[in-house]
C-alpha positions as CSV (number, residue, x, y, z in Angstrom):
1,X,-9.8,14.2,5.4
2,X,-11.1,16.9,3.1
3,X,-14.9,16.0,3.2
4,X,-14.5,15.5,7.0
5,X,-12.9,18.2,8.7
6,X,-15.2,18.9,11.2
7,X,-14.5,15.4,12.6
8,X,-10.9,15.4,12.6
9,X,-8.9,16.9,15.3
10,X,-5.7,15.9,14.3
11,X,-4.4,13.3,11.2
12,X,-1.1,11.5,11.2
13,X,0.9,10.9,8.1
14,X,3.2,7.8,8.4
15,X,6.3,8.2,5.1
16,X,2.6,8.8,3.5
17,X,1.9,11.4,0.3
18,X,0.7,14.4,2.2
19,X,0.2,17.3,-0.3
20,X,-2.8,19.7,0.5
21,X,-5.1,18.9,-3.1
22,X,-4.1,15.9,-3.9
23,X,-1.7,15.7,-7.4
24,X,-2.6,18.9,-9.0
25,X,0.8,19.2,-10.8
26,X,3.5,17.2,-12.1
27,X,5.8,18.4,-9.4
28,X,3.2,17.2,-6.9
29,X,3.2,13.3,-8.8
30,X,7.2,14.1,-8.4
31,X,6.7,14.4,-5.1
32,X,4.3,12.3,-4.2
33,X,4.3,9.2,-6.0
34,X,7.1,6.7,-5.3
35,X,9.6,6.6,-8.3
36,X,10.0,2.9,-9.2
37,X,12.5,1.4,-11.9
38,X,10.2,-0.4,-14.7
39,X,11.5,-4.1,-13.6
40,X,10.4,-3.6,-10.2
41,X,6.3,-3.2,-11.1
42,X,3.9,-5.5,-13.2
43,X,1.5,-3.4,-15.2
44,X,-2.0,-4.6,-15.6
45,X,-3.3,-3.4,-19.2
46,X,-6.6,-2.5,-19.8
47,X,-8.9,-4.4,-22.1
48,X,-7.2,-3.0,-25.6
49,X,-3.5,-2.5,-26.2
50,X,-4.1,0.9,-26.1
51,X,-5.5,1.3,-22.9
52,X,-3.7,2.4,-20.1
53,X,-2.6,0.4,-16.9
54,X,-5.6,-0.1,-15.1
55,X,-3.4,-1.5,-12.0
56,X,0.0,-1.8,-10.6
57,X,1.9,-4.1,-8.1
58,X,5.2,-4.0,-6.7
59,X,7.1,-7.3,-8.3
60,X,7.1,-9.7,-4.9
61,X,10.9,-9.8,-5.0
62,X,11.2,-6.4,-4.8
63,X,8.8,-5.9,-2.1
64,X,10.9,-6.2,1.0
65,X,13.4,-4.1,-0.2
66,X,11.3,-1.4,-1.1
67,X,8.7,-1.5,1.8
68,X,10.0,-3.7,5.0
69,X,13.8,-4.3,4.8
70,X,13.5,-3.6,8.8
71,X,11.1,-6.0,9.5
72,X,11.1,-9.1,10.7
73,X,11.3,-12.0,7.8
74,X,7.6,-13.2,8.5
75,X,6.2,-9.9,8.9
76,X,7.4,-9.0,5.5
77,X,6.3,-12.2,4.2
78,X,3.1,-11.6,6.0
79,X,3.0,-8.6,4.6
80,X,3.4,-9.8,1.2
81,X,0.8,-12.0,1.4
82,X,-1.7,-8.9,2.0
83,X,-0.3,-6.9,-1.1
84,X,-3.0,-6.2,-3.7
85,X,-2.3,-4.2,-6.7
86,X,-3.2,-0.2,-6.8
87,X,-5.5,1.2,-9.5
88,X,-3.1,3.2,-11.3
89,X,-5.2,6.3,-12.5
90,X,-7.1,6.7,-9.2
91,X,-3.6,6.8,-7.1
92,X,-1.6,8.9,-9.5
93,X,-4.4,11.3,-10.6
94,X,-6.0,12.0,-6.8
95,X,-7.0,15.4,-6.4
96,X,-9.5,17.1,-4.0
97,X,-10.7,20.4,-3.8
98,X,-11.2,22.2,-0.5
99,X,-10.6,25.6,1.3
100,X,-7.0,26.3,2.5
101,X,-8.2,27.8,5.5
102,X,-10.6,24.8,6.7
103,X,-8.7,21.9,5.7
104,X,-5.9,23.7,8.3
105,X,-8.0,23.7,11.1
106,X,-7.0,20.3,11.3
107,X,-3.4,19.3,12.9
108,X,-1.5,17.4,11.0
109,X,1.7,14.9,12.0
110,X,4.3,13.4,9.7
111,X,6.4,10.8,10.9
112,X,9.1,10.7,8.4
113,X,10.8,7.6,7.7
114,X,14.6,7.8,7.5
115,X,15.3,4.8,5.8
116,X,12.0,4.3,3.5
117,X,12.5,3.1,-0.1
118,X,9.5,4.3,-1.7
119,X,9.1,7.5,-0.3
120,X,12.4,8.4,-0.3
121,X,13.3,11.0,2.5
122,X,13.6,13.9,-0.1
123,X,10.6,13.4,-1.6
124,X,8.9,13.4,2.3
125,X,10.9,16.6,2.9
126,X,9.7,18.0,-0.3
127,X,5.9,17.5,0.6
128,X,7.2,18.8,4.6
129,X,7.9,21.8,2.7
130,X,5.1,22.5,0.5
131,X,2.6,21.8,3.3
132,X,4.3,22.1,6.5
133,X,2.6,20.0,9.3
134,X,2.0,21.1,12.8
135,X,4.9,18.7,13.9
136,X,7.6,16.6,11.8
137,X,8.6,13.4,13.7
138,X,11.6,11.2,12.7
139,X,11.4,7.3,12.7
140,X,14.6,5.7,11.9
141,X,12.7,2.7,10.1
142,X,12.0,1.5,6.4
143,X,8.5,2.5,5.1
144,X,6.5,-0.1,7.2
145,X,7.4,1.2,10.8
146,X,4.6,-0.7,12.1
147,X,6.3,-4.0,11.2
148,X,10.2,-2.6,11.8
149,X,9.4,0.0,15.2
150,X,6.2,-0.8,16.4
151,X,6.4,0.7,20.2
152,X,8.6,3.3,18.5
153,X,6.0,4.4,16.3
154,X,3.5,3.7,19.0
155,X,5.3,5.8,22.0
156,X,5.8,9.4,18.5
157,X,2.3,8.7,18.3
158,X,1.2,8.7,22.1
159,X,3.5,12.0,22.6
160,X,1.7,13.9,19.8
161,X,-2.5,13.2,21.3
């Protein structure tokens, strides 16, 4: 979004990490970065013991609690099948640089997820707060609401072009 302003007219942030620079600040990771218990994730070292995680995945038992307990059983094991793991220091250390004014031009939607598991509604209020969007929409749905609510997400969606 921030190297293509001009070509946005308006972004939609679905129980996404929506903070205005990316994680400049440990609050910001707090924030922004779903807070997993070490049993529920499989760290991928890097080549020496030393080395940080180069990856992470969500354990496959844990994922349909955490991301689709709505769903539908085969779209969450659909679902599953898809998952990759997330390069660990590009995802947690995201920042961008831009220009307050500029990147506002740009009209912003969050569709919070009530009932998400990763992105706990606090944390999604928390980044509401810090960055306030143009509009806040409520989806009662886990953090997939594409899988859980599609025509629900579809018809919050349709209202806000």
């Amino acid at each position: 979004m921030h190297e293509f302003v001009d070509r946005i007219s308006q972004a939609f942030f679905v129980a996404a990490t929506m903070l205005p620079f990316g994680f400049q600040t440990d609050e910001d990771k707090k924030d922004g970065l779903p807070t997993l218990p070490e049993n529920e994730i499989e760290l991928t070292l890097g080549a020496a013991a030393d080395d940080p995680p180069t990856t992470v995945a969500l354990r496959l038992e844990f994922q349909r609690d955490r991301l689709s307990q709505q769903s539908p059983e085969e779209e969450s094991v659909l679902a599953s099948m898809l998952m990759r793991p997330w390069p660990a220091a590009a995802i947690s250390t995201a920042s961008f640089e831009g220009d307050d004014e500029r990147l506002n031009r740009v009209k912003r939607i969050f569709i919070k997820a009530e009932r998400d598991h990763m992105l706990n509604p606090e944390q999604q209020d928390s980044m509401i707060k810090k960055w306030p969007p143009s509009e806040v929409l409520v989806i009662d749905t886990d953090h997939s609401p594409f899988f859980s609510a599609p025509e629900q997400l579809f018809n919050l969606i349709a209202k806000s072009l």
